[in-house]
Structures are given as C-alpha cells and as structure tokens.
NUMAR-651575 format. One line per field, with one value per residue (C-alpha): x, y, z; residue number from 1; residue in one letter. Coordinates in Angstrom, 2 decimals, always signed. Layout:
xx <- X_...;
yy <- Y_...;
zz <- Z_...;
pos <- NUM_...;
code <- A_...;
***
This chain:
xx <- +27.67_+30.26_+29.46_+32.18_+33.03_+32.02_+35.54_+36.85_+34.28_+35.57_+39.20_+38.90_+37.02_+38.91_+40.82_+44.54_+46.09_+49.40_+52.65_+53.93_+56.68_+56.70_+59.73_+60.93_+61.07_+63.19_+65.21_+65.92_+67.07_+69.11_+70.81_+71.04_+72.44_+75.38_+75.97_+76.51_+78.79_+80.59_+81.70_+82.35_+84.43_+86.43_+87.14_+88.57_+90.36_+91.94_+92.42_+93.75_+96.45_+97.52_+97.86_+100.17_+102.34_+102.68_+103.65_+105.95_+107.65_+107.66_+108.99_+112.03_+112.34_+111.55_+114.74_+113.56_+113.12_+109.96_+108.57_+109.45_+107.68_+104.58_+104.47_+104.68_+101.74_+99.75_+100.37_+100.18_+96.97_+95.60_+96.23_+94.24_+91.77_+91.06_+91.68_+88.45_+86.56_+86.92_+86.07_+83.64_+81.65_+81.93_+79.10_+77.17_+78.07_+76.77_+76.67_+74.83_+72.57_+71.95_+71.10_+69.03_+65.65_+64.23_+65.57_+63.81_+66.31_+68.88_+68.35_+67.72_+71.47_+73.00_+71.15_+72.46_+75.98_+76.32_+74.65_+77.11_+80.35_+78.96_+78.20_+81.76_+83.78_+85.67_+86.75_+87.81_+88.26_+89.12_+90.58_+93.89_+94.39_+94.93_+98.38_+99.77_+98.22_+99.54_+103.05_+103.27_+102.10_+104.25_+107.33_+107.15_+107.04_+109.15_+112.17_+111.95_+113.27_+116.13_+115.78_+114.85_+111.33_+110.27_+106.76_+106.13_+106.79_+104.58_+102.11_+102.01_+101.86_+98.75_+97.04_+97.49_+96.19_+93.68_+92.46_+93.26_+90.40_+87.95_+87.50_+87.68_+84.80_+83.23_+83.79_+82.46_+79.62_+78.57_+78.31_+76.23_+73.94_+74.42_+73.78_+70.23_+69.45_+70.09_+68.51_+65.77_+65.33_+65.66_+62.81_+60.98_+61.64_+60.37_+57.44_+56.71_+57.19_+54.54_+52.22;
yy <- +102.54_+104.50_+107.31_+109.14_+110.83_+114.59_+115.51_+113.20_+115.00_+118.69_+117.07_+116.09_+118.93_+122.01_+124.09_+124.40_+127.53_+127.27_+128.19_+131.52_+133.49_+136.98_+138.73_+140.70_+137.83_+136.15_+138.72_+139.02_+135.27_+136.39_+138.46_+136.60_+133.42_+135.93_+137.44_+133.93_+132.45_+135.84_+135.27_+131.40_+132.25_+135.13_+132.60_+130.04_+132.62_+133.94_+130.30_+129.08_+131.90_+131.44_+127.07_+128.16_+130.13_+127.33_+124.99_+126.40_+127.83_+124.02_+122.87_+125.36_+124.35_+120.24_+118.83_+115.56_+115.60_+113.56_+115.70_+118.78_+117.20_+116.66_+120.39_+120.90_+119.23_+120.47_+124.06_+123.36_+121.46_+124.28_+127.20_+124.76_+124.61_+128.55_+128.93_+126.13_+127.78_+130.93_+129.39_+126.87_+128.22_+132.00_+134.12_+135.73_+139.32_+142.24_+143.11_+139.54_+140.42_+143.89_+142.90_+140.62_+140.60_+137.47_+137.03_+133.54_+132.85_+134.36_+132.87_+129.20_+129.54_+130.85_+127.84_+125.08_+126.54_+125.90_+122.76_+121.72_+123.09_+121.20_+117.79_+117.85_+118.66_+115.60_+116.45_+119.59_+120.25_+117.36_+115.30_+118.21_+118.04_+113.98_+113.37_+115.76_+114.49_+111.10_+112.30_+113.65_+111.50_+108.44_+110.76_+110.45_+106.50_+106.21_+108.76_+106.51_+103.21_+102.37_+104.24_+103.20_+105.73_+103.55_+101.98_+105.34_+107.37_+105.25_+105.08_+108.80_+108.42_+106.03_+108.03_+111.27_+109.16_+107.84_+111.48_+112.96_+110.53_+111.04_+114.62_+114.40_+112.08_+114.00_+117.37_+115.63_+114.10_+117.77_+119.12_+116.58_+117.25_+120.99_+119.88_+118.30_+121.15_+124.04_+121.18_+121.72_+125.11_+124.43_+122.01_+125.26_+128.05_+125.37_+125.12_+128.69_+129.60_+126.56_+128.16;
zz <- +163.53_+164.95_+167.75_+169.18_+171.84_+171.90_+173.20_+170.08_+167.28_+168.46_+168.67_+164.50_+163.39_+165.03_+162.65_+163.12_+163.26_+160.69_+162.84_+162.18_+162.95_+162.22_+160.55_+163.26_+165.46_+162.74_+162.51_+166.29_+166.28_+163.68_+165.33_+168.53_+166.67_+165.00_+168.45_+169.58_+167.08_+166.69_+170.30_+170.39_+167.46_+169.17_+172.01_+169.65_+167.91_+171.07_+172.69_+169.52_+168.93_+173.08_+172.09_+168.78_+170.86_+173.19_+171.13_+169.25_+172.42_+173.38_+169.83_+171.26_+174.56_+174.25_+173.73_+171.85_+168.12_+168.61_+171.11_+168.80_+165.98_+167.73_+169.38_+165.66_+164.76_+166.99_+166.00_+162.56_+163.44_+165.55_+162.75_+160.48_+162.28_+163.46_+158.94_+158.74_+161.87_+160.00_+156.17_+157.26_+160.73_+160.33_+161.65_+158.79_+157.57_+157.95_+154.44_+154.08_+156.59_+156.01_+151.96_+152.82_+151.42_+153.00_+156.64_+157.36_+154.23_+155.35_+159.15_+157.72_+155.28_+158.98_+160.71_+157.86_+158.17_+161.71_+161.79_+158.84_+160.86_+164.30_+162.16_+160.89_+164.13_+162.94_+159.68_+160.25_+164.27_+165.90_+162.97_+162.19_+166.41_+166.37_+164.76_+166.51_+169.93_+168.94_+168.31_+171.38_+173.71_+171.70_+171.86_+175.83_+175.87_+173.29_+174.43_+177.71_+176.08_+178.17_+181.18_+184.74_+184.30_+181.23_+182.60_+184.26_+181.28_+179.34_+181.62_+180.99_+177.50_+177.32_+179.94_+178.05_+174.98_+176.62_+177.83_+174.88_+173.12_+176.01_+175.60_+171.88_+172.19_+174.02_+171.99_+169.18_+171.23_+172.33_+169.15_+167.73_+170.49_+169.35_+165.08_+166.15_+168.30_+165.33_+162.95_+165.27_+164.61_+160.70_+160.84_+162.76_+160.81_+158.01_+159.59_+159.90_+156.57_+155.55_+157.71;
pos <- 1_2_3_4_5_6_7_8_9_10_11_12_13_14_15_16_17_18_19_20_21_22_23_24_25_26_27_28_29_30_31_32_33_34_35_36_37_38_39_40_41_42_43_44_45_46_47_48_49_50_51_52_53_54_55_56_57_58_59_60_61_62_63_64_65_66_67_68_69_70_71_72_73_74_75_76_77_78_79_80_81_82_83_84_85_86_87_88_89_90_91_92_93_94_95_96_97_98_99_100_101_102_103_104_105_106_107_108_109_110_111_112_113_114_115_116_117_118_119_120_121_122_123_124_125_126_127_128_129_130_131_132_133_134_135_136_137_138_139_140_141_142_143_144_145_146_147_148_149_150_151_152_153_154_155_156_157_158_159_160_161_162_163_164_165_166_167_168_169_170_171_172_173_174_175_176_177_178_179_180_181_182_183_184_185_186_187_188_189_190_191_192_193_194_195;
code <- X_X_X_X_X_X_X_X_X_X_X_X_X_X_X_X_X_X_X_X_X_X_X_X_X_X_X_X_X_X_X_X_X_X_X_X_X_X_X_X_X_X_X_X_X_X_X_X_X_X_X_X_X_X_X_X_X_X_X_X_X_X_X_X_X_X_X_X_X_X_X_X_X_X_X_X_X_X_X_X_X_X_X_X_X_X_X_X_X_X_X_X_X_X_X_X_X_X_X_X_X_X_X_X_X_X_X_X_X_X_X_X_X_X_X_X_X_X_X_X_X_X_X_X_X_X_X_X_X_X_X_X_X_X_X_X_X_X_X_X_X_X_X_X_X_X_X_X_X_X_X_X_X_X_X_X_X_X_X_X_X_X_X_X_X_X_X_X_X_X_X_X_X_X_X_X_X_X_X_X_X_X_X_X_X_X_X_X_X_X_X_X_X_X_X;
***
C-alpha cells in the first residue's frame, strides 16, 4: 500500500499549462535578433575593410618578400571572410521577413542560420585568417637568420604565434558559447509551438 504525500498527489495530478508564445512576441524577437546581427555585421564589415587596407598598405611598405606575402594573406583572408560573413551569417531580409506567413518559421530559419555561422567560426572565420597569421609571424624569425637580433626577433615571432592562437581560441571558444545559447532559443521556440 502506497500513501503519498498530499503535497506529492497535487504535485502528479496538476495539469500543465503547454508553453506558448504569442506571435507578436515572436515577431519582436525577430526583429530584435535582425537588429542585432545587422549591426555585428556592419562592425565586421567596417573593421574588416579598415584590416584590408592595412595590409595591403603593409604588403607596400614591408620590405621582405615574406613579410609581403603574409600581409597578403591576411587580406586575402580577411575579404574571404567579410564574402562568407555576408553568404553564410547575413541578417534576414526584409522581403523574407515582410513575406513571411509563419514568423516562429521564419524566427527558427534566422535562429538555425546563426547558430550554423557561430558553430563554424573555424571553417570559415578563423580558418582563412591562419596562413596568413603564420606567414607573418615566420617571416619575422626567419628574415632574422644571421643577424645579431636573431633570438629576439624570434622571440617575437613565437610570441605573436602564440597570441595569435590564444585569441583565436578564444574567438572560437566565445562563439560556441554563443551556438548553444541561440540553440537554446531553437529548443524554445520548439517548445512553444508544441504547446
């Protein structure tokens, strides 16, 4: 014979209320989430097109082929990556979101695509960026061969290596972070439209 606890009898038999969002709600995360990526995108954009000029005004001014080669790379790397920041973690449209007839769809399809672009910072971010980086660095150490600044110069060179893998670790680390979080929100909206 089992007797249970009052508090455990109205614990089992109360009815659950489904979660719900309501449309207008979607649509004002929507919006918000557009907003957001419209701007973080605007900032690449604008940081990326300052880093090409750089470059390429240091692939003029570096006197070292090596050096010029990786200033290279890293432009080249950079303009591939603001072409995949455009193709792969665009904000959608207004035409997509003004025809849209379901906005939890078209929310969740905004939601996937950024949680896609963030779980891929490797492939397509951080990955052009690294031969470049590694060019570059190498080109200091290795233009120093024979000259009194040698062990300094590479010193230089594996600290900037070094560095340069720290913060990519850690770029990649934050948007993973960033993936769950909007995978998060999936799993909610998901939710919502169950209940």
């Amino acid at each position: 014979m089992t007797d249970r606890d009052p508090v455990q009898t109205l614990w089992v038999n109360q009815q659950s209320d489904g979660f719900t969002m309501s449309t207008d709600e979607i649509r004002a995360r929507a919006g918000r989430m557009q907003s957001m990526v419209s701007r973080r995108n605007f900032r690449e954009y604008l940081v990326g097109g300052v880093l090409i000029a750089f470059f390429a005004a240091m692939m003029l001014v570096v006197p070292y082929p090596l050096s010029k080669l990786g200033c290279a790379l890293i432009a080249i790397g950079i303009a591939f990556v603001m072409w995949r920041l455009f193709v792969v973690a665009r904000a959608g449209s207004v035409s997509e979101a003004a025809a849209a007839n379901d906005w939890a769809q078209f929310y969740r399809n905004e939601l996937v695509r950024q949680r896609d672009a963030l779980q891929g910072i490797w492939r397509w971010y951080l990955g052009p960026l690294i031969p470049g980086m590694i060019v570059y660095w190498l080109a200091i150490g290795i233009r120093s061969i024979g000259t009194p600044s040698v062990v300094w110069e590479w010193a230089i060179a594996v600290g900037g290596l070094i560095l340069t893998a720290i913060v990519f670790e850690r770029v990649g680390a934050a948007n993973k972070q960033a993936a769950a979080a909007l995978q998060a929100e999936i799993e909610t909206l998901d939710r919502a439209s169950r209940g």
